[in-house]
Phi, psi and omega in degrees: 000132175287181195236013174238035154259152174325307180324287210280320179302313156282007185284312196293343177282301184322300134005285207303289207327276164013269170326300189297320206281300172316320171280329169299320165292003187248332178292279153347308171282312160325306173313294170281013116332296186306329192269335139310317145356281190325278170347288211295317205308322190309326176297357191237357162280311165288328161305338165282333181264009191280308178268011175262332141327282160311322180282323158316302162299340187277297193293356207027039189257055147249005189127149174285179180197139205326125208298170190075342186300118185307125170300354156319289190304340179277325184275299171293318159309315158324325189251346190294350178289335197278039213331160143077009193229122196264175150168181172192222183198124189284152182223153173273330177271342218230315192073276158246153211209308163207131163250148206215139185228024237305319195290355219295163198233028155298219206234101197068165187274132232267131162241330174283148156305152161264134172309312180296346155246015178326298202288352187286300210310324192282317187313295172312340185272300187300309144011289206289318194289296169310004159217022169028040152203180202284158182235134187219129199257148184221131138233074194304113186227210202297317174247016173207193173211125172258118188248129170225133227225139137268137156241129171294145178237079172286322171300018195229291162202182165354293208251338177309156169192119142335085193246167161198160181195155197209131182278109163272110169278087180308276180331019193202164159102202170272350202261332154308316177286301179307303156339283184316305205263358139279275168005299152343277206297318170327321183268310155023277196280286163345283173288024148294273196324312195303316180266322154322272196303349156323289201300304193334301217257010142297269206279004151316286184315293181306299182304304148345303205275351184302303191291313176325298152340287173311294173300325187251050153270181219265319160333269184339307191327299187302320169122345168254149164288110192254153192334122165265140174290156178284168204242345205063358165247126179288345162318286210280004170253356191268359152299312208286325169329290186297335169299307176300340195267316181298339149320284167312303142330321197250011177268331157222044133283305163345309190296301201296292097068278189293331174269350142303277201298335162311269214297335166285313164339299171294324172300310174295347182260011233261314212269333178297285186302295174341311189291337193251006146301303198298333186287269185339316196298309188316313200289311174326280206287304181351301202302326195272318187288336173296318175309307182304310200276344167288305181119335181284137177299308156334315191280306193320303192297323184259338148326317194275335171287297197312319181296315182294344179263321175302308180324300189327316185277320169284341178294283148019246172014303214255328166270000154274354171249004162271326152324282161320310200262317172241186224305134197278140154255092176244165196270043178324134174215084234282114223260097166304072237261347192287350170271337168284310175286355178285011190257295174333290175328298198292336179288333183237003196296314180293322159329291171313311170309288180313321167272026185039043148248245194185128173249136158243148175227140184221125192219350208281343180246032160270163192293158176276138160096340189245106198233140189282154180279125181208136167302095173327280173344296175295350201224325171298303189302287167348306181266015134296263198306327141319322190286308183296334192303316180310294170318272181340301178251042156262151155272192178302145150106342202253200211204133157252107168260127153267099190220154189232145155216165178260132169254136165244149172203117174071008177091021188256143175268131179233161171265093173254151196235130197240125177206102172226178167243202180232039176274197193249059215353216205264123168323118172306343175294349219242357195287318176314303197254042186274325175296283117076166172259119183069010159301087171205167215209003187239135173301101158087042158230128174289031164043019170254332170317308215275335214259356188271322201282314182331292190301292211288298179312341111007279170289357178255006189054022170224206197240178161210149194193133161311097208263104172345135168204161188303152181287152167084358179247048180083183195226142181224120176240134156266120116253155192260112172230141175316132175293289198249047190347148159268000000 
């Protein structure tokens, strides 16, 4: 894909979009990283001063305090300052000794240990003891992180210890909520943005590939622009404009072109036809002055047949070459073509006879029911003049073969019509100009038959071409026509 196409620039947008939304969601998720942090230290600052609280009270320097006072009441007056942070005091021989909830915000006040955290709690206490200073534990899992603190409390005995502890619920709160609802929108917007342009550079691309179709269709082929339909997009219909109209333009220069070029034709055939006129004309008078100056009615008479063949023949001349020259109209129809060339044939069967040659025509493997658009007229005259060409440089004894198939080439369906013969073909000097007007190698023929199949395969937007063969095995003229034009 080039990176300076439309395409590839939104292909390269997209990307970016992607990339941004991703890098923004991980930036995002950083933040509350970072904000969670925050959360545990604090928690793990109130578990600290939670249990610097208990050792204080215990030690009594918050005040004395009444004698009997229950180490419950004592652990709760430590904490009650503390939202959300439990804690109570551990003995290594003993085990828990007194616990406290002051905050808690259930239904009455929390008194029970929690079991589930017992063995952490015995762990931390003992810790604490064995290295006689406080020890502070993160156990973290999916929505929250429970930080627990252990100390010795020498002031209660020996063996004591001071623990507390408080759950930061990563997964709650606000720094949880912005989070969810930057995330949201991110994705949203992003798979939004994703899909708008997703579809854009859909039907961007199909429509792109409509017109392209459309430009490489047999039309184009042909050498015209052909009407493009509009796309519904105004960028890609103000192209399609500017298409149809440089279409249009360029359908009658093409005309003005062909009618140039008919007309030059005739300036290049003006000294060619002089020539192949003045010889009958020479022979017409040579035949009348000889009549004249004899005098026999016998001499008269066969001069005057002799005048008469000569005329024949430029008339001849001259409707093929009015024929050659002027401008083809054709009449599309859908054409049977294997009953046509058995007509061509049959039309030429005495001609053929008389020179002991043989026509076979084979049609049998076009599709049935699918018959190609073809001018009827136009194409009977073409194949006529193949066919006689044929007949004409076989010898006695030898065979013309006619055969059509449907061909795909380059992805266009074509109709080729095959017409050869078994003489002894076409002279390499002469193969460059054989289509040409007066280009001929057979004795008293005026070279306009192939240039007249030209001209009608042409006007049918297809071709007629001389097919290689071996020197001495004959001749093969092909054409080739759209089955179905657009």
């Amino acid at each position: 894909m080039r990176t300076n196409s439309l395409r590839a620039r939104l292909s390269a947008l997209w990307m970016m979009l992607l990339a941004s939304g991703a890098a923004t969601g991980l930036l995002l998720y950083g933040l509350y990283g970072q904000s969670t942090a925050v959360q545990v230290a604090e928690a793990e600052v109130a578990v600290t001063r939670g249990c610097r609280e208990i050792i204080d009270r215990v030690a009594g320097r918050k005040g004395p305090l009444p004698p009997g006072t229950a180490p419950e009441r004592i652990v709760a007056l430590a904490l009650e300052a503390l939202p959300g942070v439990e804690g109570g005091i551990w003995t290594a021989s003993g085990g828990s000794v007194a616990y406290a909830f002051p905050t808690y915000e259930g239904t009455g006040p929390k008194t029970d240990l929690p079991e589930a955290e017992r063995p952490v709690i015995a762990a931390v206490t003992t810790e604490a003891l064995q290295v006689e200073h406080a020890v502070t534990l993160r156990r973290p899992n999916r929505t929250q992180v429970l930080v627990l603190q252990g100390c010795p409390l020498r002031a209660y005995g020996p063996d004591a210890t001071a623990w507390t502890m408080i759950r930061a619920h990563v997964a709650e709160g606000p720094s949880y909520t912005r989070l969810l609802v930057g995330l949201g929108f991110l994705a949203v917007t992003v798979v939004g943005a994703a899909i708008f342009l997703g579809r854009f550079l859909i039907g961007f691309s199909r429509r792109i590939a409509q017109l392209e179709a459309a430009l490489a269709s047999p039309l184009a082929e042909a050498e015209e622009l052909p009407h493009l339909q509009r796309t519904g997009e105004s960028e890609l219909d103000r192209l399609v404009d500017a298409l149809n109209a440089a279409g249009g333009r360029l359908r009658a220069a093409r005309e003005r072109a062909v009618s140039a070029e008919r007309l030059a034709a005739v300036g290049r055939l003006a000294a060619d036809l002089a020539h192949e006129i003045r010889n009958p004309i020479a022979a017409m008078r040579l035949k009348a002055e000889n009549a004249l100056a004899n005098g026999e009615p016998e001499r008269a008479a066969t001069a005057l047949k002799s005048v008469i063949g000569q005329i024949a023949r430029v008339d001849a001349l001259l409707r093929d070459l009015l024929n050659l020259t002027q401008p083809r109209s054709i009449a599309r129809s859908p054409v049977p073509v294997g009953p046509l060339l058995m007509e061509c044939a049959q039309d030429h069967r005495d001609l053929a006879e008389a020179r002991d040659v043989r026509i076979a025509v084979e049609a049998d493997s076009l599709p049935p029911g699918d018959d190609p658009h073809l001018d009827r007229a136009q194409i009977v005259r073409a194949v006529e003049n193949l066919i006689l060409n044929a007949i004409q440089h076989s010898p006695d004894g030898g065979i013309v073969r006619v055969e059509a198939r449907r061909v795909v080439r380059d992805g266009n369906v074509l109709l080729s019509i095959a017409v050869s013969d078994s003489g002894a073909g076409v002279d390499p000097d002469l193969r460059v100009a054989i289509f040409e007007p007066f280009a001929t190698a057979r004795p008293g023929g005026t070279g306009l038959g192939l240039a007249i199949v030209r001209e009608i395969a042409r006007a049918h937007r297809g071709d007629v071409t001389l097919a290689p063969s071996p020197a001495g095995e004959g001749a093969t003229f092909l054409m080739e026509l759209p089955w179905r034009p657009s």
